[in-house]
Steps between C-alpha positions, in 0.01 A plus 500: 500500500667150528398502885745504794738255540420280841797241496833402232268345226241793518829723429611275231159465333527917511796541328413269214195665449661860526747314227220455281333813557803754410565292230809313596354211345270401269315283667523245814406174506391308856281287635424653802158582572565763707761708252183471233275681761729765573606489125104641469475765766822614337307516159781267318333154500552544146858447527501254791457184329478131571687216374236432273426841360856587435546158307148595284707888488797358380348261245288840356800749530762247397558411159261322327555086548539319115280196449623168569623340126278211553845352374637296761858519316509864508461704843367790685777681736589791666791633330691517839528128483726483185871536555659746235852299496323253264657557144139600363533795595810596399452635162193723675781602719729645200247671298325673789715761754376466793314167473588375873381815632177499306503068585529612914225754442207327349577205748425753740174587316420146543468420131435157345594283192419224323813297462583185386779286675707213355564160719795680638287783612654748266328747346391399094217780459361765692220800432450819734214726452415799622203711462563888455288782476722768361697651197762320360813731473556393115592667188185604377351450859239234566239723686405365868237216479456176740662223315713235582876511423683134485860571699622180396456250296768272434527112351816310544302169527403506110304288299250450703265835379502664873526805299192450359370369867628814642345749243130288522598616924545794452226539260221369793701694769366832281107324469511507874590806588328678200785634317471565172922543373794308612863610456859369519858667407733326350861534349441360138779251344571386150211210453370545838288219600324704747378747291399236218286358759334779667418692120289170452290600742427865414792619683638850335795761504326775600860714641791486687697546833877613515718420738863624510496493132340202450167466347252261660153416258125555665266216352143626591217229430122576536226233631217632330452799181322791470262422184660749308822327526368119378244589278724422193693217631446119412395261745831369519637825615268578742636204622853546491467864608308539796504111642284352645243754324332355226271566203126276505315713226326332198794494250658252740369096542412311819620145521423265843828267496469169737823419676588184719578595836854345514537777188308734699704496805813530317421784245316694788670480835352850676176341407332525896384142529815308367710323695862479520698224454722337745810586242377887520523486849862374509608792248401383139410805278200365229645717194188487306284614808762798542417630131217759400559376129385150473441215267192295485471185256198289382364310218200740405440543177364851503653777305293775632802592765689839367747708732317717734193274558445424890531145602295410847648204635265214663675273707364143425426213723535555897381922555304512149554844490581820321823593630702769285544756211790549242485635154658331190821609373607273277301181290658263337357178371539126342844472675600167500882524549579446895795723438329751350270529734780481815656822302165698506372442822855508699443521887178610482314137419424308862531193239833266517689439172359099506114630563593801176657142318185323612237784403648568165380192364225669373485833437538802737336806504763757721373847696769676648289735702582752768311442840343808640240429804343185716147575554502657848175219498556225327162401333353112508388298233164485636459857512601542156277255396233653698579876287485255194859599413533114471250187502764310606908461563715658239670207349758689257567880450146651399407876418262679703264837379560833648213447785618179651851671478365781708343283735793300594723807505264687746389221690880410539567823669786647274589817595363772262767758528683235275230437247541705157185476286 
């Protein structure tokens, strides 16, 4: 029993409780004291909430928030806060029946995007993801699993690799939430640059949707392999093919490569303890920060460096740490030709065409190199020194044996579900 009412609000208070208990509605949300009491004599204080506990509700039933960018150009927002008359969305709007009805509905849902907005606050790029846990209705059927399914992702604003940017999101979006598959649908076009750029990163037709006649492609990539499935693969494809997974066994090399910080900033911009740059902050995209394939130059001599070997980058001077893991995709060495080298390393390089002039005055040695991880603890030079990795700085690119590789990788926290060995 709710109790008798005694005066107006005692009949009020009854009949929101009796709203709750007969299942009217879900669940009511005061801050009165004295509805909570009843709400337990009624036995539904489980459904009478308070401000605070419906916001913690809605935050756990709700769909799941996506992590901040850590981009200042590019955004976090609720998709109810972009206005479908801009002309992005128009060609979603012609391949897709129904696309404002499905737009109203997951603004309803609350959904969120990362978007990126040009000075005139239209929209240049935007990524929505969802995370599913059922079949998908294709031809053959993908059975149900939890993975995460990318709605959207579209670039008008090229040249700037948010592409890439959006994919390395998405790709930490699935870490987070343990998910071991992502997904997208797609209509495929003659030399379509979408699908050039997602089958770099492991990306596959796996089947197809129809609608009306039209057949839409199902591009299925996987996080991390069974072991039957990249036993026989190189290093290289491990790497392509289930990003940011990676092979560290014996038949691959460990190299420690110092970087400057100015480089170090530039090259890795999700990197926790960088800071952004006033020009960030007032829109500029860093092109060579938005790529997962990357350049690195120096004037080592070494020639130990083959594709597939693991480069651990230590960034030099101010944090004298190790920061970050890539593997080697491509070597090439004794360049001397500043055009040469501008062709090879194309947006990737955070160095300027007068400092590539500058540096090829001697000769280069050139890694184009895929970055994988930062070290969820980036590891000191003293503590390395104290492991006797190193008696002292690394002062060029320098190999390291299989047990101070193993200490830096497990001291540096990478996550194992990654780790193929």
């Amino acid at each position: 029993m709710v109790g008798a009412p005694r005066h107006q609000n005692d009949r009020v208070d009854i009949a929101l409780l009796y709203a709750v208990s007969s299942n009217a509605v879900d669940f009511l949300i005061t801050q009165d004291q004295g509805i909570h009491e009843r709400a337990h004599r009624a036995n539904v204080y489980d459904r009478v909430l308070s401000v605070e506990e419906a916001l913690v509700l809605c935050r756990r039933l709700g769909p799941p928030t996506i992590p901040s960018p850590m981009i200042p150009a590019l955004e976090v927002k609720p998709v109810y806060k972009l206005s479908t008359a801009d002309p992005f969305f128009d060609s979603l709007r012609d391949e897709y029946d129904g696309f404002d009805d499905w737009w109203q509905r997951i603004c309803r849902e609350g959904r969120q995007a990362w978007v990126y907005l040009r000075g005139d606050d239209s929209i240049g790029a935007l990524l929505i993801p969802k995370i599913e846990d059922e079949a998908v209705p294709s031809e053959p059927l993908l059975p149900r699993k939890k993975r995460l399914k990318i709605c959207t992702m579209k670039v008008t604003h090229t040249g700037y690799k948010i592409g890439e940017l959006f994919i390395k999101l998405a790709v930490r979006y699935c870490q987070e939430h343990g998910l071991s598959e992502m997904y997208l649908t797609h209509f495929k076009e003659p030399s379509d640059p979408l699908v050039q750029l997602i089958s770099r990163f492991g990306f596959e037709r796996v089947a197809r949707l129809e609608h009306n006649g039209r057949f839409e492609e199902v591009y299925l990539k996987q996080l991390w392999p069974q072991e039957e499935d990249w036993k026989s693969l190189s290093p290289l494809e491990i790497s392509r093919r289930y990003y940011p997974s990676f092979y560290d066994g014996q038949a691959v090399r460990k190299f420690v490569v110092p970087i400057r910080p100015d480089y170090h900033s530039r090259l890795f911009i999700e990197w926790g303890s960088r800071q952004a740059t006033l020009e960030e902050w007032l829109g500029k995209l860093v092109v060579e920060g938005n790529t997962i394939d990357k350049a690195y130059l120096s004037h080592s001599r070494t020639r130990k460096i083959r594709p597939g070997d693991l480069l651990l980058f230590y960034r030099s001077q101010d944090r004298k740490e190790v920061t970050s893991l890539g593997v080697v995709q491509e070597v090439h060495r004794n360049l001397q030709d500043p055009d040469e080298i501008i062709k090879l390393v194309g947006k990737r390089t955070v160095y300027t065409v007068d400092e590539i002039r500058t540096l090829a005055k001697k000769p280069i040695l050139l890694l184009l190199f895929r970055w994988h991880f930062h070290f969820r603890r980036p590891i000191p030079l003293q503590e390395l020194c104290d492991a006797g990795v190193f008696k002292m700085a690394p002062q060029t690119i320098t190999q390291i044996d299989e047990k101070a590789y193993s200490e830096l990788r497990d001291r540096g926290g990478i996550d194992a579900r990654f780790v193929l060995h």
